[in-house]
DSSP file (Angstrom, degrees, kcal/mol; ACC not computed):
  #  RESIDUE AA STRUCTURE BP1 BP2  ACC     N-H-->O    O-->H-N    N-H-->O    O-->H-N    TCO  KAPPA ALPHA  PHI   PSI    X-CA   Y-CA   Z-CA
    1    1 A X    >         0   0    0      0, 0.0     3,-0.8     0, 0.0     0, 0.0   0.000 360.0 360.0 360.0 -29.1  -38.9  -21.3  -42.9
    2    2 A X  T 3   +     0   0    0      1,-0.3     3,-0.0     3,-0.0     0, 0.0   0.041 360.0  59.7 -94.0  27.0  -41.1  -22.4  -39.8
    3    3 A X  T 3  S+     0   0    0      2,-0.1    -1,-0.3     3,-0.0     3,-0.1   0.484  80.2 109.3-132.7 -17.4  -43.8  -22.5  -42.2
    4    4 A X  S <  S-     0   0    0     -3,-0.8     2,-0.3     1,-0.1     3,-0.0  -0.229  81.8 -91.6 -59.2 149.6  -42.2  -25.3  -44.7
    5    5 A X    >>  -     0   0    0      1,-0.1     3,-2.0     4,-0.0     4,-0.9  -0.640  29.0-128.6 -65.6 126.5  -43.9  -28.6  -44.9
    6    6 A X  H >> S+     0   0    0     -2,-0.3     3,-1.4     1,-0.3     4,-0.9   0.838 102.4  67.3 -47.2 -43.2  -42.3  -31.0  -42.5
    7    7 A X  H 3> S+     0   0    0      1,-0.3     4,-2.4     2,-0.2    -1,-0.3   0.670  98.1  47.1 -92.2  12.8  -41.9  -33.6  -45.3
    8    8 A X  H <> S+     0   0    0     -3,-2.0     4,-3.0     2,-0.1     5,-0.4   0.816 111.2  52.6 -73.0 -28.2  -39.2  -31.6  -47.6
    9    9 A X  H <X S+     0   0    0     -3,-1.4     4,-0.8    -4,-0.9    -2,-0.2   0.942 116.4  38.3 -75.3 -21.7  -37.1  -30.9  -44.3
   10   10 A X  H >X S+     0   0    0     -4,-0.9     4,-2.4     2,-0.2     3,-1.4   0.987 116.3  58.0 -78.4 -63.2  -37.3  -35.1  -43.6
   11   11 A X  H >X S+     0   0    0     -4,-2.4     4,-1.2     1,-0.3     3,-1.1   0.847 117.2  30.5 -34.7 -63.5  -36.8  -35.5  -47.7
   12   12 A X  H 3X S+     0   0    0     -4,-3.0     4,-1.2     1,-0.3    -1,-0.3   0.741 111.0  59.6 -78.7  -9.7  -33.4  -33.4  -47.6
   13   13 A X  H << S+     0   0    0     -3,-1.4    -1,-0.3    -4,-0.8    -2,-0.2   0.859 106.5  50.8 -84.0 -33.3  -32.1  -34.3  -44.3
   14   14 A X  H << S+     0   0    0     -4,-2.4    -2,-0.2    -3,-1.1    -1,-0.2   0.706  98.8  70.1 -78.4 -16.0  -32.1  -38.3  -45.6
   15   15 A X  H  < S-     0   0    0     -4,-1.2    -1,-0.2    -5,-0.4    -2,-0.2   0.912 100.8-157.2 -62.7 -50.1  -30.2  -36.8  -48.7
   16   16 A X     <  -     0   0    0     -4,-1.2     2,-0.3     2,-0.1    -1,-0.1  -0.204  31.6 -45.3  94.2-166.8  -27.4  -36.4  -46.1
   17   17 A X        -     0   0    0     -4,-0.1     2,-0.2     1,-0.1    -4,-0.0  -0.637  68.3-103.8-102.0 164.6  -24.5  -33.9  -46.4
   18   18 A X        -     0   0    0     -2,-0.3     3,-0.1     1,-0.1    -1,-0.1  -0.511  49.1-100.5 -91.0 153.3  -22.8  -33.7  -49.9
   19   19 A X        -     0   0    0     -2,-0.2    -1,-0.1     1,-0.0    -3,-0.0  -0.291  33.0 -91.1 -94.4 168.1  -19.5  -35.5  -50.0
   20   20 A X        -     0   0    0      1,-0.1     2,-0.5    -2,-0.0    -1,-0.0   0.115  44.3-111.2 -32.0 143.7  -16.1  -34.2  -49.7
   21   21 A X        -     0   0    0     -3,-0.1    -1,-0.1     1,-0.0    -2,-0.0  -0.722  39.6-116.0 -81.7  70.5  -14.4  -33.4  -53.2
   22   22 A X        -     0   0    0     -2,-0.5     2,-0.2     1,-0.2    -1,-0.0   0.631  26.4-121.6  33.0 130.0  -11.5  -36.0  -53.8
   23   23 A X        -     0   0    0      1,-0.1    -1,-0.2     2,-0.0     2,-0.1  -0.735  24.5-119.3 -96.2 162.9   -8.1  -34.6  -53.9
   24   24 A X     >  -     0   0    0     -2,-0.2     4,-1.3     1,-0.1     5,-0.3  -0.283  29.1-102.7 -84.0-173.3   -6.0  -35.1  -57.1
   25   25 A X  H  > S+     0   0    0      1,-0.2     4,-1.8     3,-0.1     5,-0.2   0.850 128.7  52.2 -64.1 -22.8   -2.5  -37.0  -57.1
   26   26 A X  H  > S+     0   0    0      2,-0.2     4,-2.4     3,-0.2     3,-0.4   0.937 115.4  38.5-114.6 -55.5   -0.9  -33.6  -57.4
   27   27 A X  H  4 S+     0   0    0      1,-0.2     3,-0.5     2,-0.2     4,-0.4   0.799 117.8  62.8 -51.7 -85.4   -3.1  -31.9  -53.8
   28   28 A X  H  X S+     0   0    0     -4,-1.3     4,-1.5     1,-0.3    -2,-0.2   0.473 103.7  30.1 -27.2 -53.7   -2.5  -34.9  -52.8
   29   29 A X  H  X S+     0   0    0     -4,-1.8     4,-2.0    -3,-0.4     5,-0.4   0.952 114.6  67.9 -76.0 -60.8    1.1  -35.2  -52.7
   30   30 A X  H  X S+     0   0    0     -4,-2.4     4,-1.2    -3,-0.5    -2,-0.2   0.806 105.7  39.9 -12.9 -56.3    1.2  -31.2  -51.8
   31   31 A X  H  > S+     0   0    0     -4,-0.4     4,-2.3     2,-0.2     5,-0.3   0.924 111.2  58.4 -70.4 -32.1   -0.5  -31.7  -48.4
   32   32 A X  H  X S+     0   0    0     -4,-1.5     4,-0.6     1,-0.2     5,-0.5   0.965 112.4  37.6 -56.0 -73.1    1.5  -34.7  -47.8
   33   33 A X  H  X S+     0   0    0     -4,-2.0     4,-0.9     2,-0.2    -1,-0.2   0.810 117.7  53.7 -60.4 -28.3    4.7  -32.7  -48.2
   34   34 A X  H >X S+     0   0    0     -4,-1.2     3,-1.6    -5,-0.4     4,-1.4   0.937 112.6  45.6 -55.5 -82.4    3.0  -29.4  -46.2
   35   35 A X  H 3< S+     0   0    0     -4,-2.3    -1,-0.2     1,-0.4    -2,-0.2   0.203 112.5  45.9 -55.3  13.2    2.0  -31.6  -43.2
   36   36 A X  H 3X S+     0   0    0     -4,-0.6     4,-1.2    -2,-0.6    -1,-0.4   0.532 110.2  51.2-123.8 -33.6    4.9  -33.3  -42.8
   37   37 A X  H XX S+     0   0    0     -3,-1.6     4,-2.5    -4,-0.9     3,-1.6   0.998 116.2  48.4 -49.1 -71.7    7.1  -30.1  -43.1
   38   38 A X  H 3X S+     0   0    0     -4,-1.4     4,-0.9     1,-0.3    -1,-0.2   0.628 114.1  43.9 -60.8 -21.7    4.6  -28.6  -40.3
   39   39 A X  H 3> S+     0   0    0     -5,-0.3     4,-1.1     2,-0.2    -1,-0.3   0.690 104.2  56.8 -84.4 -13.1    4.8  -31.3  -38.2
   40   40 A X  H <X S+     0   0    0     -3,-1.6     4,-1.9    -4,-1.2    -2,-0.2   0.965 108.3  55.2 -71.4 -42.4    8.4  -31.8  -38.4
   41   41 A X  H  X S+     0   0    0     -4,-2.5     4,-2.9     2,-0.2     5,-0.2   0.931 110.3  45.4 -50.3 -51.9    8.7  -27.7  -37.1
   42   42 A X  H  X S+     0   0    0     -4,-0.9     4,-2.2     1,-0.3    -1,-0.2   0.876 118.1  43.7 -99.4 -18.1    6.5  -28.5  -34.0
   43   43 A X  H  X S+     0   0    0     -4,-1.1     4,-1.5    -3,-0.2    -1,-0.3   0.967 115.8  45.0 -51.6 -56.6    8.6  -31.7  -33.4
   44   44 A X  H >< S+     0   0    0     -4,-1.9     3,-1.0     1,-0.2    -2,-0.2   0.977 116.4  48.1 -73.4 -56.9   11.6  -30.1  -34.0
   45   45 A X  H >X S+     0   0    0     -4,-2.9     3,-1.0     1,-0.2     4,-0.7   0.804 113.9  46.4 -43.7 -38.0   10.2  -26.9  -31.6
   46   46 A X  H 3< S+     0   0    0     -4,-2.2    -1,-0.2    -5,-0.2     6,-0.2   0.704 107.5  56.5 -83.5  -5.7    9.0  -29.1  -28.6
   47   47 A X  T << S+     0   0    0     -4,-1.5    -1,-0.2    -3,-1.0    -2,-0.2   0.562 108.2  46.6-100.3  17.1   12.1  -31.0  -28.6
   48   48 A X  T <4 S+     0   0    0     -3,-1.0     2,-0.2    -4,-0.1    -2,-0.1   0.494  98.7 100.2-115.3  13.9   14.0  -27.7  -28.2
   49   49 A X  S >< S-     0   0    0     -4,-0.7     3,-1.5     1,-0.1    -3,-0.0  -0.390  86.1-108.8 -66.5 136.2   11.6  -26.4  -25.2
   50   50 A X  T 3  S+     0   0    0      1,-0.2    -1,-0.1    -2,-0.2    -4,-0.0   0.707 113.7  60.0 -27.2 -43.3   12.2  -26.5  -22.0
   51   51 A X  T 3  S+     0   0    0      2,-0.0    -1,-0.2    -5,-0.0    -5,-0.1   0.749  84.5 110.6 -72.4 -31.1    9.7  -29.3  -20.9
   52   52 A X    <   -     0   0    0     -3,-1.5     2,-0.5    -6,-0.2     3,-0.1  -0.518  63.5-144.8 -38.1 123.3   11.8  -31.9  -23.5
   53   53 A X     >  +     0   0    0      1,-0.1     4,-4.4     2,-0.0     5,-0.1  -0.773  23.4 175.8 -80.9 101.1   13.6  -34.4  -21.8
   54   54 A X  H  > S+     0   0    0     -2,-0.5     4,-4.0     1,-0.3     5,-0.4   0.906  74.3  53.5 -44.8 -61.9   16.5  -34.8  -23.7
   55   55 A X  H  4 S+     0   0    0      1,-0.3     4,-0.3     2,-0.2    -1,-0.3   0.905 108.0  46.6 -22.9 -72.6   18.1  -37.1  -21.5
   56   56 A X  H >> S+     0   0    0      2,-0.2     3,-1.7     1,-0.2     4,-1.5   0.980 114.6  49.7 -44.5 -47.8   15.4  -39.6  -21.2
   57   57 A X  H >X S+     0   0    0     -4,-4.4     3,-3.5     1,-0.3     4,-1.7   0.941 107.8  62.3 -52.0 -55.2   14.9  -39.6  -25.3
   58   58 A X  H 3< S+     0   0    0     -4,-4.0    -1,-0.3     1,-0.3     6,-0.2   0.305 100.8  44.8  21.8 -50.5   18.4  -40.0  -25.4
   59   59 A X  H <4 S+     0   0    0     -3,-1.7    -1,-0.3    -5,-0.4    -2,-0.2   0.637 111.6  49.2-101.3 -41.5   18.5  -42.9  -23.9
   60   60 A X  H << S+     0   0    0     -3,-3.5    -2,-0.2    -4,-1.5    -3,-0.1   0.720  94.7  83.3-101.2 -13.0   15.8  -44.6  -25.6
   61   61 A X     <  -     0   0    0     -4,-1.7     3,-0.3     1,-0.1     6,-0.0  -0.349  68.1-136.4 -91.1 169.1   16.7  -43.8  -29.1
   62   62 A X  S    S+     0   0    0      1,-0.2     2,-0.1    -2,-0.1    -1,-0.1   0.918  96.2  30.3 -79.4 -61.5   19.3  -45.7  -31.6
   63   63 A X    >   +     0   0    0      1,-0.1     3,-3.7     2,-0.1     2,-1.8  -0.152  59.4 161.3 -96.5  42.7   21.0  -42.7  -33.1
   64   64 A X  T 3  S+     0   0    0      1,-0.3    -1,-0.1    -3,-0.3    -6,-0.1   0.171  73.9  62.3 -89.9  25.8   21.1  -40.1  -30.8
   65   65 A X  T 3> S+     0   0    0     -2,-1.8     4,-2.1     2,-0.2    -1,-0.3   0.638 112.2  40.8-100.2 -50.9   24.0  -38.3  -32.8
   66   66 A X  H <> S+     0   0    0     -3,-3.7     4,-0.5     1,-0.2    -2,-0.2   0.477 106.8  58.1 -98.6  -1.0   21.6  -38.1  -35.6
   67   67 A X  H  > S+     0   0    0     -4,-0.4     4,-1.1     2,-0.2    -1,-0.2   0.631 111.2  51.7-105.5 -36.2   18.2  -37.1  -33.4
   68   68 A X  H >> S+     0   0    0     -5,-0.2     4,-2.7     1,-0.2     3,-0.9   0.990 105.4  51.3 -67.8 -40.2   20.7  -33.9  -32.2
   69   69 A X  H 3X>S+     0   0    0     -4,-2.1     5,-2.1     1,-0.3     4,-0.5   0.796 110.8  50.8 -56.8 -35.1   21.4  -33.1  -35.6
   70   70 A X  H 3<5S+     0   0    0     -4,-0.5    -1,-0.3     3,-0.3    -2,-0.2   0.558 106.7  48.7 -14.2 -57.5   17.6  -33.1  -36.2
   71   71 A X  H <<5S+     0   0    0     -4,-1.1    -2,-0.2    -3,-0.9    -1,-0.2   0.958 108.0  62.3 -94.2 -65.3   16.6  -30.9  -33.4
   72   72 A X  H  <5S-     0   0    0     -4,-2.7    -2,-0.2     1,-0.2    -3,-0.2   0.741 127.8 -90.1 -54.3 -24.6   19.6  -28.3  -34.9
   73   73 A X  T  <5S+     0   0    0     -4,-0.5    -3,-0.3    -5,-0.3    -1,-0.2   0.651  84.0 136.4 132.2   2.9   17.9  -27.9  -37.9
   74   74 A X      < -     0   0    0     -5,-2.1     2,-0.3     1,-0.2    -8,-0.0   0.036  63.5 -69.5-103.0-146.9   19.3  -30.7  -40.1
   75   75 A X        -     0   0    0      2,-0.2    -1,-0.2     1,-0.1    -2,-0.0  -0.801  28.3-137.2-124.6 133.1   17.2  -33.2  -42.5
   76   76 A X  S    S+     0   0    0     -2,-0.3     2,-0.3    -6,-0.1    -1,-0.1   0.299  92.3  41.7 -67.8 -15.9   14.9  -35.8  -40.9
   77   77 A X  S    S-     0   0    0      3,-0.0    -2,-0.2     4,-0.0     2,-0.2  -0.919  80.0-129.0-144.6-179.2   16.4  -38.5  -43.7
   78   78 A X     >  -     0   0    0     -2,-0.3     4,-1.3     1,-0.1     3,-0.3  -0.599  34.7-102.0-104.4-177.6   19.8  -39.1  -45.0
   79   79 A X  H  > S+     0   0    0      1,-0.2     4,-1.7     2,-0.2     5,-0.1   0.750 121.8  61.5 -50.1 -35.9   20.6  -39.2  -49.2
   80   80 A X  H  > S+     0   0    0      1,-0.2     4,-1.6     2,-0.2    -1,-0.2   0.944 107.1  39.3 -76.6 -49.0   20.6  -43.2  -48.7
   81   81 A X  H  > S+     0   0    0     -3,-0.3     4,-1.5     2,-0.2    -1,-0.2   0.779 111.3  57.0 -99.0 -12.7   17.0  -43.4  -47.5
   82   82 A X  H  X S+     0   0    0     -4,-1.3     4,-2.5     1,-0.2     5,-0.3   0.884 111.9  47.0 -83.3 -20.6   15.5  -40.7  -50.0
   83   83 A X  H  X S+     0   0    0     -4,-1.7     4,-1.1     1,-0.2    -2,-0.2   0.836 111.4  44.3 -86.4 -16.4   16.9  -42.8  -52.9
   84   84 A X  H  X S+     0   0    0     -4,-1.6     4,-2.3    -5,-0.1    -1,-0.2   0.882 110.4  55.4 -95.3  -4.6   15.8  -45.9  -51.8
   85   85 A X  H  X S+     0   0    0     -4,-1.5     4,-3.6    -5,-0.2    -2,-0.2   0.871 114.2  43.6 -52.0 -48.3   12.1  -44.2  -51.0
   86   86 A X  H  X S+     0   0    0     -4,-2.5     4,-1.1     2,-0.2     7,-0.6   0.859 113.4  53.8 -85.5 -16.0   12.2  -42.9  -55.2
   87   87 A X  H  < S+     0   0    0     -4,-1.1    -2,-0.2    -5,-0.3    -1,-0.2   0.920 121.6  29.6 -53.1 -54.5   13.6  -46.7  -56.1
   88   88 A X  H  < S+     0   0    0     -4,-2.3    -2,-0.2    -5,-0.2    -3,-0.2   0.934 145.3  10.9 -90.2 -23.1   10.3  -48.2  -54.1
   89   89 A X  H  < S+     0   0    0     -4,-3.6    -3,-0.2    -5,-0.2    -1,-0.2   0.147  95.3  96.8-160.7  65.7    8.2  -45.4  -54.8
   90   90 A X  S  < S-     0   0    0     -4,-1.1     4,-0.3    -7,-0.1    -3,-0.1   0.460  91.7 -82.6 -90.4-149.3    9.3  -42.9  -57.2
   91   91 A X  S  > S+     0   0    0     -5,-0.2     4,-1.0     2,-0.1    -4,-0.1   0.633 120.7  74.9-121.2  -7.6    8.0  -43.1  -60.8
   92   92 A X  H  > S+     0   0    0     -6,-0.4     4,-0.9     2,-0.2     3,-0.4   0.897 105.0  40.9 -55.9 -49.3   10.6  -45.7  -62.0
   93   93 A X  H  > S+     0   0    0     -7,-0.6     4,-1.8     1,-0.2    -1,-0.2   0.868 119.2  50.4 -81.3 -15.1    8.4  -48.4  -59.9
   94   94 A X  H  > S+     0   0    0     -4,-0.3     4,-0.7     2,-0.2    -1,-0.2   0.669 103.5  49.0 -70.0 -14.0    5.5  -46.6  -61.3
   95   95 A X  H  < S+     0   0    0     -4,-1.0     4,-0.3    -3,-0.4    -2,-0.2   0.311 117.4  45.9 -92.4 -26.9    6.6  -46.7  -64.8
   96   96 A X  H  X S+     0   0    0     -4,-0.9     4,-1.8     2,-0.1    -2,-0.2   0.706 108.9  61.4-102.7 -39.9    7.3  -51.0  -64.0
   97   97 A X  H  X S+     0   0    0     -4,-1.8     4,-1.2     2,-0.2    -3,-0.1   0.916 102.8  47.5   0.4 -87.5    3.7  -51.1  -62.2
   98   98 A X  H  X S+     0   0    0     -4,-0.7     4,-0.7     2,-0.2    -2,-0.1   0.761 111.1  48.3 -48.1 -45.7    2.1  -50.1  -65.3
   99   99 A X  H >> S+     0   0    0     -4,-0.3     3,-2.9     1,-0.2     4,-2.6   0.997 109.6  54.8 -57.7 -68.2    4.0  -52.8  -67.6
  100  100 A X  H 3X S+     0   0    0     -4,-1.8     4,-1.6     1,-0.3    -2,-0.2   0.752 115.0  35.9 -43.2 -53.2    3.2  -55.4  -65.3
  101  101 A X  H 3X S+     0   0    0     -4,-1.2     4,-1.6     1,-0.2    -1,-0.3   0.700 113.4  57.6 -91.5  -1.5   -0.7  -54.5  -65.5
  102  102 A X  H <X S+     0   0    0     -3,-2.9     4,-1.7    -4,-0.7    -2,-0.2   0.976 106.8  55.6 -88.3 -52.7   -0.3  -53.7  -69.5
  103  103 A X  H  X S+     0   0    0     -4,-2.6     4,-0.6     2,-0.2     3,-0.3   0.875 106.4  47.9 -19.1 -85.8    1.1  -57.7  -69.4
  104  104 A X  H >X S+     0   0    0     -4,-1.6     3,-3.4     1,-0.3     4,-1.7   0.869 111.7  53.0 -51.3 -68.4   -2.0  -59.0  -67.9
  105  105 A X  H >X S+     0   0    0     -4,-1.6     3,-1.9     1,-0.3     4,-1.4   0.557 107.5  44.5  -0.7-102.4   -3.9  -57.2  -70.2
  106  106 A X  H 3X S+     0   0    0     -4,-1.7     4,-0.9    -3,-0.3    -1,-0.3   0.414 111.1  52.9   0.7 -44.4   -2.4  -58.3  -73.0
  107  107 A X  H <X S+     0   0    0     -3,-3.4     4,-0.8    -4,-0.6    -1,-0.3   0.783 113.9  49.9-100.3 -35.4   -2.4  -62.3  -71.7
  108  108 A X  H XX S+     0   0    0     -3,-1.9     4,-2.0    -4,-1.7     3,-1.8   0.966 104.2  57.8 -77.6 -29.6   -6.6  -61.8  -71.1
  109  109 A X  H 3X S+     0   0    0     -4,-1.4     4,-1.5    -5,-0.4    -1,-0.2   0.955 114.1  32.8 -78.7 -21.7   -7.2  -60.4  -74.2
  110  110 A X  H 3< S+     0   0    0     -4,-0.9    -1,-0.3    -5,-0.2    -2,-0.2   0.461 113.5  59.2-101.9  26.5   -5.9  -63.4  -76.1
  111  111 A X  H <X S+     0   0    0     -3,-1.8     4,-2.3    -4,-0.8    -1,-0.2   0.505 110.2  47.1-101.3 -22.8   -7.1  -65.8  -73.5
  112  112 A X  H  X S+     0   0    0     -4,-2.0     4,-2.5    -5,-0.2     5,-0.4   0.965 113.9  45.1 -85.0 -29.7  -10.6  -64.3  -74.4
  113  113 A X  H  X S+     0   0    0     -4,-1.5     4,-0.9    -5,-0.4     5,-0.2   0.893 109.4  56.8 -59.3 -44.6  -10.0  -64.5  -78.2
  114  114 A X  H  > S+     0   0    0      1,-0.2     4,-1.2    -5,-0.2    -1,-0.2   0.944 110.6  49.2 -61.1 -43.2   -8.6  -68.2  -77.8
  115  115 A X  H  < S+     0   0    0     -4,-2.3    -2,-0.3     1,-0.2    -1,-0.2   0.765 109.1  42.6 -66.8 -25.6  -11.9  -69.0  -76.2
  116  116 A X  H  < S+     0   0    0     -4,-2.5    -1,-0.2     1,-0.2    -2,-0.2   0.580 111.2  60.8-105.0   1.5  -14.7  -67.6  -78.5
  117  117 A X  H  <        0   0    0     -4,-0.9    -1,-0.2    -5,-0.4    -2,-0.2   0.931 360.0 360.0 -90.6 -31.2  -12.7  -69.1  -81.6
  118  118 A X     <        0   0    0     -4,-1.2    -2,-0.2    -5,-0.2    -1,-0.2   0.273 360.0 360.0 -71.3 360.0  -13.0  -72.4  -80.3
Protein backbone atom coordinates (compact mmCIF):
# COMPACT_ATOMS: atom_id res chain seq x y z
CA UNK A 1 0.00 0.00 0.00
CA UNK A 2 2.91 2.67 0.78
CA UNK A 3 4.14 1.65 -2.42
CA UNK A 4 0.95 2.66 -4.71
CA UNK A 5 1.30 5.56 -7.01
CA UNK A 6 0.22 8.72 -5.39
CA UNK A 7 -2.08 9.50 -8.38
CA UNK A 8 -4.73 6.55 -7.89
CA UNK A 9 -4.95 7.46 -4.09
CA UNK A 10 -5.73 11.46 -5.32
CA UNK A 11 -8.00 9.64 -8.37
CA UNK A 12 -10.29 7.76 -5.74
CA UNK A 13 -10.30 10.08 -2.89
CA UNK A 14 -11.98 12.92 -5.58
CA UNK A 15 -14.51 9.93 -6.32
CA UNK A 16 -15.71 10.78 -2.72
CA UNK A 17 -17.56 8.31 -0.49
CA UNK A 18 -20.46 6.28 -2.19
CA UNK A 19 -23.81 7.56 -1.24
CA UNK A 20 -26.23 6.39 1.16
CA UNK A 21 -28.90 3.84 -0.30
CA UNK A 22 -32.39 5.66 -0.34
CA UNK A 23 -34.95 4.15 1.88
CA UNK A 24 -38.26 2.94 0.32
CA UNK A 25 -41.81 4.38 1.32
CA UNK A 26 -42.29 1.18 3.38
CA UNK A 27 -38.42 1.62 5.59
CA UNK A 28 -39.42 4.68 5.43
CA UNK A 29 -42.50 4.81 7.27
CA UNK A 30 -41.07 1.82 9.56
CA UNK A 31 -38.35 4.03 11.14
CA UNK A 32 -40.69 6.83 11.34
CA UNK A 33 -43.08 4.74 13.49
CA UNK A 34 -39.79 2.95 15.50
CA UNK A 35 -38.30 6.44 16.43
CA UNK A 36 -41.08 7.92 17.48
CA UNK A 37 -42.19 4.89 19.63
CA UNK A 38 -38.46 5.11 21.16
CA UNK A 39 -38.55 8.50 21.76
CA UNK A 40 -41.90 8.67 23.18
CA UNK A 41 -40.32 5.80 25.97
CA UNK A 42 -37.45 8.12 26.89
CA UNK A 43 -39.89 11.09 27.16
CA UNK A 44 -42.21 9.20 28.87
CA UNK A 45 -39.07 7.71 31.24
CA UNK A 46 -37.47 11.27 32.00
CA UNK A 47 -40.72 12.69 32.79
CA UNK A 48 -41.23 9.94 35.49
CA UNK A 49 -37.57 10.47 37.00
CA UNK A 50 -36.73 12.15 39.67
CA UNK A 51 -34.96 15.23 38.08
CA UNK A 52 -38.61 16.04 36.12
CA UNK A 53 -40.18 18.97 37.39
CA UNK A 54 -43.60 18.15 37.20
CA UNK A 55 -44.77 21.24 38.79
CA UNK A 56 -43.05 23.68 36.61
CA UNK A 57 -44.31 21.61 33.29
CA UNK A 58 -47.45 21.76 34.79
CA UNK A 59 -47.78 24.98 34.78
CA UNK A 60 -46.66 25.71 31.46
CA UNK A 61 -48.73 23.21 29.54
CA UNK A 62 -52.54 23.42 28.24
CA UNK A 63 -53.75 20.06 29.15
CA UNK A 64 -52.07 18.93 31.98
CA UNK A 65 -54.85 16.23 32.72
CA UNK A 66 -53.93 14.74 29.47
CA UNK A 67 -49.78 15.22 29.84
CA UNK A 68 -50.44 12.88 33.30
CA UNK A 69 -52.23 10.41 31.37
CA UNK A 70 -49.19 10.41 29.01
CA UNK A 71 -46.56 9.93 31.54
CA UNK A 72 -48.97 6.77 33.02
CA UNK A 73 -48.67 4.99 29.97
CA UNK A 74 -51.66 6.27 27.89
CA UNK A 75 -51.58 7.31 23.99
CA UNK A 76 -49.65 10.51 23.01
CA UNK A 77 -52.90 11.34 20.49
CA UNK A 78 -56.57 11.00 20.99
CA UNK A 79 -59.01 8.97 18.18
CA UNK A 80 -60.06 12.57 16.94
CA UNK A 81 -56.50 13.62 15.90
CA UNK A 82 -55.44 10.06 14.35
CA UNK A 83 -58.45 10.39 12.08
CA UNK A 84 -57.98 13.70 11.00
CA UNK A 85 -53.99 12.82 10.47
CA UNK A 86 -55.42 9.57 7.90
CA UNK A 87 -58.08 12.36 6.34
CA UNK A 88 -54.94 14.78 5.58
CA UNK A 89 -52.60 12.15 5.10
CA UNK A 90 -53.75 8.72 4.83
CA UNK A 91 -54.25 7.14 1.38
CA UNK A 92 -57.75 8.60 0.76
CA UNK A 93 -55.77 12.16 0.08
CA UNK A 94 -53.36 10.09 -1.69
CA UNK A 95 -55.73 8.34 -3.76
CA UNK A 96 -57.26 12.42 -4.60
CA UNK A 97 -53.43 13.58 -5.14
CA UNK A 98 -53.09 11.31 -7.85
CA UNK A 99 -56.52 12.30 -9.75
CA UNK A 100 -55.65 15.77 -9.44
CA UNK A 101 -52.05 15.14 -11.26
CA UNK A 102 -53.83 12.38 -13.70
CA UNK A 103 -56.23 15.79 -14.60
CA UNK A 104 -53.25 17.88 -15.56
CA UNK A 105 -52.12 15.25 -17.53
CA UNK A 106 -54.88 14.74 -19.36
CA UNK A 107 -55.51 18.83 -20.05
CA UNK A 108 -51.46 18.93 -21.45
CA UNK A 109 -51.92 16.19 -23.57
CA UNK A 110 -54.70 17.73 -25.52
CA UNK A 111 -53.33 21.22 -25.18
CA UNK A 112 -50.19 19.64 -27.00
CA UNK A 113 -52.35 17.88 -29.74
CA UNK A 114 -54.50 21.23 -30.23
CA UNK A 115 -51.21 22.91 -30.96
CA UNK A 116 -49.41 20.70 -33.56
CA UNK A 117 -52.87 20.27 -35.52
CA UNK A 118 -53.03 23.78 -36.04
Amino acid sequence: NCCSPPGRRVQSSKLGPTPPRLLTEEEFQLQGEVETRKALAELRSFCQSPEFSAWTTVSRIQSPKRFADFVGGASHVTPSEVSAHEREFGLESLCIDEQLFEEDDDEEEEDISDSSGG
